[in-house]
N, C-alpha and C positions, 0 to 999 in steps of 0.2 A: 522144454519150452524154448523156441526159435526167438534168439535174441533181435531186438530192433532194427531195421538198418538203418544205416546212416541218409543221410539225406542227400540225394542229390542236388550240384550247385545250379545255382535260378539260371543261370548265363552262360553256356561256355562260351570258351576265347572266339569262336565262328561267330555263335549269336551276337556276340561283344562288338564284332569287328562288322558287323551286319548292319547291326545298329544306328552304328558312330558312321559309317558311310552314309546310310537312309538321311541323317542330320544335314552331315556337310552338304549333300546334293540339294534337298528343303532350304538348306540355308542359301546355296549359291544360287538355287532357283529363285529366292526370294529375292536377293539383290540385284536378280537380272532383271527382276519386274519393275525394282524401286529405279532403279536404273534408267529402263526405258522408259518408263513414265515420265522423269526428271528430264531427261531428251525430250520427250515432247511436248512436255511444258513449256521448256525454253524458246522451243522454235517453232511451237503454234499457240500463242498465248491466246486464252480465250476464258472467261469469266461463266459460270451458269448461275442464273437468279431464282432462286425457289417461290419469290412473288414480285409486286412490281413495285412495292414499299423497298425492297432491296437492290432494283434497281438503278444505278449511277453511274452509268457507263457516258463516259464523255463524249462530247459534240466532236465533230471534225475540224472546226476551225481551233478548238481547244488545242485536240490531237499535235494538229502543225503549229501552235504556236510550241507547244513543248518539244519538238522538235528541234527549236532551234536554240533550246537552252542549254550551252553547254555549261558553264559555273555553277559550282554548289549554291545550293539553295537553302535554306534552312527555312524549316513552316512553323512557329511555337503557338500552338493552343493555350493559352493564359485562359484557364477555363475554372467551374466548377461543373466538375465532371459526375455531380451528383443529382442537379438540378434536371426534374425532367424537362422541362420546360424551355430550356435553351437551346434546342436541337441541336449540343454535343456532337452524341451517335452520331448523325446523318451527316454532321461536317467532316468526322473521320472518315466516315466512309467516302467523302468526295475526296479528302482529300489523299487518303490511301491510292487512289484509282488515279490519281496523277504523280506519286509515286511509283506505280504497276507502268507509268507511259515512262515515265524517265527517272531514272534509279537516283538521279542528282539531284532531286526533290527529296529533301528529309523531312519527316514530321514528330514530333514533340509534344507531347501535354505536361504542363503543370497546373495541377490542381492549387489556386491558390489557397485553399481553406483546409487542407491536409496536407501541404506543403508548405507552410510558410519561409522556409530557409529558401529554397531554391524558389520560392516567387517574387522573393526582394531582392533577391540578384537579378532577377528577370528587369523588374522595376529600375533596378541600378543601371543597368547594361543599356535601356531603353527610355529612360528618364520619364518613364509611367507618371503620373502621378499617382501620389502616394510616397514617392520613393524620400529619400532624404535630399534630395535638392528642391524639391516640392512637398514641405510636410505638411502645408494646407492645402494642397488638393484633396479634392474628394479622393478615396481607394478609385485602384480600376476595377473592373468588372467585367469580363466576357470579352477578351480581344484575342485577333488573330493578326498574327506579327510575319510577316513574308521581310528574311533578310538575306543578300546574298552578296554579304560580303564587307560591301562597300555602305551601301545605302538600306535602308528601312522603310518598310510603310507597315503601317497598323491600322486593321479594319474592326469598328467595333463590334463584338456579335449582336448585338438587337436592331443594326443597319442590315443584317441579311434574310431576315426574313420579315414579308410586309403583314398587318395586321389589319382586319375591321373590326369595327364593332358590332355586333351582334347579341340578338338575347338569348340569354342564357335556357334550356331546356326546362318545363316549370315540369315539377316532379310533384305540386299538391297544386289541384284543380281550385282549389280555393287560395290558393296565395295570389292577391290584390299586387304585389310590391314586385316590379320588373329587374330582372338582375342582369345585367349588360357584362359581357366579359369580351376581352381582345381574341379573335379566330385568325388565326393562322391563315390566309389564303395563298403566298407565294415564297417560295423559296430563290433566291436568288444568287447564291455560293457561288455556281460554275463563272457566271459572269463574271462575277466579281475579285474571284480570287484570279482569273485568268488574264485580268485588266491590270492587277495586281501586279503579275509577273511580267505581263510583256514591257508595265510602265520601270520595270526597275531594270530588263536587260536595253532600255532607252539611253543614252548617255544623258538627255535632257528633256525636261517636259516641256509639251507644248503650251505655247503663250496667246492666253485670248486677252479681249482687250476689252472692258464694259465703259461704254459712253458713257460721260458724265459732263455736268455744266449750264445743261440748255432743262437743268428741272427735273432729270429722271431721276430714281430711288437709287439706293447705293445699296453696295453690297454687306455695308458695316450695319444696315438697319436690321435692330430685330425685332419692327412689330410687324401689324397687319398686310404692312402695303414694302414691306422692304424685302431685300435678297439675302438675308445672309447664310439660308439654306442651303438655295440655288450656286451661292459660291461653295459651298463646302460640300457637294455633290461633284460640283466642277473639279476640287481639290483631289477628290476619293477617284475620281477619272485623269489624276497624275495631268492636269491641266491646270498652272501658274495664271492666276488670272491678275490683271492690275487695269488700275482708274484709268481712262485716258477723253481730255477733252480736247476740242478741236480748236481752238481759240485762237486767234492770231496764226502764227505761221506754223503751229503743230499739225500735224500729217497723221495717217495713219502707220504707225511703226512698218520698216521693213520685216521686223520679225514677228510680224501680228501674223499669227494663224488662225484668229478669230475673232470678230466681231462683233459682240454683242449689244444691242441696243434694246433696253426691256423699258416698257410704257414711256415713252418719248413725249416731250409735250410740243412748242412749235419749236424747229429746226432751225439754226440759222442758215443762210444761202451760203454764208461760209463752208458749213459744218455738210449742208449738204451736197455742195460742189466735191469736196471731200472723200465723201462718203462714193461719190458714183464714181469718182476718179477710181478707188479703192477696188470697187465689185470689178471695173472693164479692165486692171492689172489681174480678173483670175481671183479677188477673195473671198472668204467665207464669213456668210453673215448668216446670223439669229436675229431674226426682229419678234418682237413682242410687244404686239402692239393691243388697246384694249380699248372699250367703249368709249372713255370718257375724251377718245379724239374723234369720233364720230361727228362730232359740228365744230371740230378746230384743224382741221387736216395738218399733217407733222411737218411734213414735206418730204417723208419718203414716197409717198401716193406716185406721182410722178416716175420717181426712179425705179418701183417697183414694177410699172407698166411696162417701161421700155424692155424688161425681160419678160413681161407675157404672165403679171399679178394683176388681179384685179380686187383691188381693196376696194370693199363696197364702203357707205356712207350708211350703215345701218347697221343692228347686232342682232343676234338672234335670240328667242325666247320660243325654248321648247314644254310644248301644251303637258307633255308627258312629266314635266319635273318641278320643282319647286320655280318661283317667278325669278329666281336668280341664279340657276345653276341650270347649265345640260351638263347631263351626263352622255358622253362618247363612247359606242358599243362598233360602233359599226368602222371599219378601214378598209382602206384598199391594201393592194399588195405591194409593199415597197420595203425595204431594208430597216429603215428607222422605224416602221408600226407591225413589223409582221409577229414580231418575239409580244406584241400587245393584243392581241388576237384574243387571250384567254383574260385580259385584263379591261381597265377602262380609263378613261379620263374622264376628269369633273373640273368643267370650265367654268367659269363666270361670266356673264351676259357678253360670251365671244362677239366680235366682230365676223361676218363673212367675208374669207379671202379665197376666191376663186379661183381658176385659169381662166388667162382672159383669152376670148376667141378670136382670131384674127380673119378676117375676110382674106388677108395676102398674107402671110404670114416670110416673114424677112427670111434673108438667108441665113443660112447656118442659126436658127434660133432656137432659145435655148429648150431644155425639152421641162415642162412642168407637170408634174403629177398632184394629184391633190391626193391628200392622208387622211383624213381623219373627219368625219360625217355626224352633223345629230341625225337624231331620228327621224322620222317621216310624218312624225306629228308637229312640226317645226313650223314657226314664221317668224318675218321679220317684222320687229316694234313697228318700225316705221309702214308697212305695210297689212294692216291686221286683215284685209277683208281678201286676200289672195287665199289661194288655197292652199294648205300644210302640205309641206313638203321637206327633203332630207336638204341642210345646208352643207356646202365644205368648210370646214373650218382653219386647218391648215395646210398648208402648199410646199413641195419641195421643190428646187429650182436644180437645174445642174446643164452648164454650159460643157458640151460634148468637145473634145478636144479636134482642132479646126488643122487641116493639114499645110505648113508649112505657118502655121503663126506660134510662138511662142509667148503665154504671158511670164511675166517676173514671177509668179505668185502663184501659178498653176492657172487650173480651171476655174471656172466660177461655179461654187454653191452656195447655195441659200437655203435656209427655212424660216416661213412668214406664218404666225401663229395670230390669230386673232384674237388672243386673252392674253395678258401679262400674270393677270393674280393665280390664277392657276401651278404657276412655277411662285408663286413667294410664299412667303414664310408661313402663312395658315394653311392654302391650299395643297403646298407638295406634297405634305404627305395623305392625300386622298388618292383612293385606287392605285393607276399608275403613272401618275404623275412624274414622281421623283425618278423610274425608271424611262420616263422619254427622252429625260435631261443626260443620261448616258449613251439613249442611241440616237439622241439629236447629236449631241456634241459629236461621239464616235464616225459618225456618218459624216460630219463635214469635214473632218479631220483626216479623212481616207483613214481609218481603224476601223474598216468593214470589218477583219476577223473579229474583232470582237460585239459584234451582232448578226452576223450570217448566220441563223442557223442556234445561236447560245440564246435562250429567252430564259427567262422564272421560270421553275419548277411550281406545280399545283399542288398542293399539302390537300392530303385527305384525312382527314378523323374520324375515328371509331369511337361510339360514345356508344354502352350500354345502359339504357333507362329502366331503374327495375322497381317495380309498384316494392308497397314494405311486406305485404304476404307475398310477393317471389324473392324479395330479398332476404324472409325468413325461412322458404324453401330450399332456396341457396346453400344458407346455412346450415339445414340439418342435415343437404344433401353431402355436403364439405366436410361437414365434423360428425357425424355420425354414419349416415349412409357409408361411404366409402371406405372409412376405418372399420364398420362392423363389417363390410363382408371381406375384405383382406385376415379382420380375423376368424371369421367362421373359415372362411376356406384353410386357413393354417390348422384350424382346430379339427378339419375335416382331415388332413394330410397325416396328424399324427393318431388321429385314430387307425387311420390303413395301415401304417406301419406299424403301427402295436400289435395287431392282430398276425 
C-alpha cells in the first residue's frame, strides 16, 4: 500500500514574490490615479449637478466680490438642523459654494436644540437674546451670523425666504372649510448673505437721511401708515439711517448718501430750496410720494421737472384688481427691477410718474427710464371715460457724468415711486416689495454688484396628492409587495443551492 504524499506548499517563494509585486504596482497605480485627479481638481474646479434643486452655483458679481476678501471670515448657522421647514439644506449648500470660491469663508452649524452648551456660548459671544445679559428676550430661532473678525451682522433665517399665502390642496371633495398655508415662492440667500460680506469688509456704512418735520411718518412708527420696516431692511443693507429736518439753518449733511423723503405732506420753500440745492451738488434721492398729495402738491413737483419727472395730478386704478391695489407684473430693463422679472409689486392707488417729454430737451440732460408698469387694463381716477391703458408708475433718474465738471457729491440719482404704503409696515411684505428696498437703495448707492445679475431664487414644490384607496395601495405595495418578493427570491436562491 503506497504511503500519502505529502502535500505541496499553496505558494512558492516565485509565486510569493509574483504576488507581492502584482500589489505594490495596483497600489502605485492606484495612487497615481488619486493623485491626478486631486491635480485636476485643484486647477480646474468645476462642480456637476445631478438636477437643478442641486443647483447653486454663484452669480458673477458674487464671484468678484469674494475675490476681494482677504480676512477670515467665519459664517455660524444658529439653526435647527432638524426642521424641514427652514430651508437649513439649501443655505448649506449656498453657503459651502462660497467657501469652494474662497477658502477664508468658514462655515459652522450649531443646532441649538441638540446643542445646547455650545448655543449659549454662541448666545454669550453674540448677545443673542436669550443669553444672560438678555434673559427676558424671547430665545433666538434660525439666524445666520457673518463675523470677521472685528464686527458682526446676523440675518434672521425666516428674512431669507419670501412666502404667500395660498390654499392648501383639498384632498376630500366635500370639505366646505379652506385651509390657507404659507408657499415658499423666493429664495433670496445669494443676495443677501453677499450684501452681508461686502457690508462688513466696508470700514463704514453708508448714511441715508429720512425727512422729517413738514408731517411725514417716521421710521419709529409701527402701524399702518409708518416705516419701521422699511428702516430695518435699510439696516439689513448695512445702511445707518437717521431723522434729519430741514428747519432753520440745517442743510442737507455733507455725509448724506441718501435722501429719503416717503409721503411728504406740503414742503416748506425753505426745506425745498434745500432739497434742489442738494440733488444739483450730485445727490441721491428716494421720493415716495402717494395719493393723498394729488390736490395738495408737496413741492417737489417742480423740482422734479427740472430733471425731466412728470408727476401727474391723478393716481391710478387698475380694472384688473381690487379698487385699491395694482398689482406690478410688468418692467422695463434696468438694474433696480431686472432681479424682479419673476416677482411683483402691490402698490396702493399709485400716483403716475412718468418721463416727461421735452420738445428741446437741455443740454447734458439727465437720462430718465421709467420701471415699473400696471397693466393694460389701467386708468386714471381722474379721467374714467379714456381708454385703459398701461401707466408708469416709477422713474429712475441718473445724471450722466459731465466732462470737466465735478460735483461734491457725485452724480445725481434718483428714484420717484408713485405710492409710499407699499414700502410701509403693512405693505412690504407683499410679493416683492421688501426686495425693491435693497435694489432701490443698492442702485443709488453705486452697490450695482450687488444687483447685477444676483435676484431671488424661485422655490419649486413637489406635493404628491394620493386619494385613500392609492394610499392603501401604497401601503400594501411598501409593506407587503416588496418584502414578499425579496423573500421569495432568497427562498428561490436556497432552493438551487440545496440541490
Amino acid at each position: 500500500m503506497n504511503s500519502p504524499t505529502k502535500n505541496s506548499a499553496s505558494f512558492s517563494p516565485g509565486q510569493r514574490w509574483k504576488i507581492a509585486l502584482d500589489v505594490l504596482l495596483r497600489t502605485l497605480l492606484l495612487l497615481a490615479v488619486v493623485g491626478m485627479l486631486n491635480f485636476l481638481g485643484a486647477r480646474f474646479h468645476h462642480r456637476l449637478y445631478l438636477s437643478s434643486q442641486t443647483n447653486v452655483t454663484l452669480h458673477p458679481p458674487t464671484l468678484a466680490v469674494l475675490r476681494t476678501v482677504t480676512n477670515q471670515f467665519t459664517v455660524t448657522l444658529y439653526y435647527d438642523t432638524h426642521d424641514p421647514g427652514n430651508f437649513y439644506q439649501t443655505i448649506v449648500a449656498l453657503l459651502n459654494e462660497y467657501h469652494a470660491a474662497n477658502q477664508k469663508i468658514s462655515v459652522r452649524t450649531v443646532d441649538y436644540l441638540h446643542n445646547p452648551g455650545e448655543a449659549e456660548k454662541i448666545k454669550e459671544q453674540y448677545h443673542l437674546p436669550g443669553s444672560t445679559d438678555s434673559p427676558n428676550a424671547p430665545p433666538s430661532k434660525d439666524l445666520i451670523i457673518f463675523d470677521n473678525g472685528k464686527r458682526s451682522i446676523t440675518i434672521p433665517g425666516d428674512s431669507i425666504v419670501r412666502y404667500k399665502i395660498t390654499r392648501a390642496p383639498v384632498e376630500d371633495p366635500n370639505q366646505k372649510d379652506l385651509e390657507l398655508r404659507r408657499k415658499p415662492v423666493a429664495f433670496n440667500g445669494e443676495v443677501m448673505f453677499t450684501s452681508k460680506i461686502l457690508a462688513l469688509t466696508s470700514e463704514q456704512p453708508f448714511k441715508a437721511c429720512f425727512l422729517q418735520g413738514d408731517g411725514e411718518s417716521s421710521l419709529s412708527q409701527t402701524d399702518d401708515y409708518g416705516f419701521a420696516k422699511f428702516g430695518l431692511a435699510l439696516a439689513q443693507n448695512y445702511i445707518s439711517v437717521q431723522n434729519l429736518e430741514l428747519t432753520g439753518d440745517h442743510f442737507v449733511p455733507a455725509d448724506c448718501s441718501l435722501l429719503i423723503i416717503a409721503a411728504p405732506s406740503v414742503l416748506s420753500e425753505s426745506a425745498v430750496q434745500k432739497i434742489d440745492k442738494y440733488l444739483m451738488e450730485g445727490g441721491r434721492l428716494l421720493a415716495l410720494l402717494n395719493f393723498a398729495s394729488v390736490n395738495r402738491p408737496t413741492g417737489l413737483e417742480p423740482i422734479l421737472k427740472k430733471w425731466g419727472v412728470n408727476v401727474m395730478p391723478d393716481f391710478v386704478k387698475d380694472r384688473d384688481n381690487s379698487a385699491e391695489s395694482v398689482i406690478v407684473r410688468k418692467f422695463a430693463g434696468h438694474p433696480v427691477v431686472n432681479a424682479l422679472s419673476q416677482l411683483k409689486l402691490q402698490m396702493v392707488r399709485p400716483r403716475c410718474i412718468a418721463k416727461l417729454e421735452w420738445a428741446k430737451p437741455p443740454a447734458n440732460a439727465p437720462q430718465v427710464d421709467e420701471l415699473a408698469f400696471s397693466s393694460e387694463n389701467s386708468i386714471l381716477v381722474g379721467d374714467p371715460a379714456a381708454p385703459p391703458r398701461s401707466f408708469p408708475l416709477i422713474v429712475a433718474v441718473e445724471q450722466k457724468p459731465v466732462a470737466g465738471v465735478a460735483n461734491p457729491r457725485g452724480n445725481t440719482r434718483m428714484i420717484i415711486a408713485g405710492d409710499s404704503l407699499f414700502l410701509g409696515n403693512t405693505v412690504i411684505e407683499a410679493g416683492g416689495n421688501r426686495d425693491f428696498v435693497s435694489y432701490a437703495a443698492n442702485w443709488l448707492l453705486d452697490r450695482e454688484q450687488l444687483i447685477a445679475g444676483i435676484g431671488p431664487r424661485s422655490v419649486t414644490e413637489f406635493r404628491l396628492v394620493l386619494s385613500d384607496f392609492e394610499q392603501r395601495e401604497l401601503s400594501w405595495l411598501l409593506l407587503g409587495a416588496l418584502p414578499g418578493t425579496v423573500l421569495m427570491v432568497g427562498w428561490l436562491v436556497w432552493l438551487v443551492r440545496r440541490k
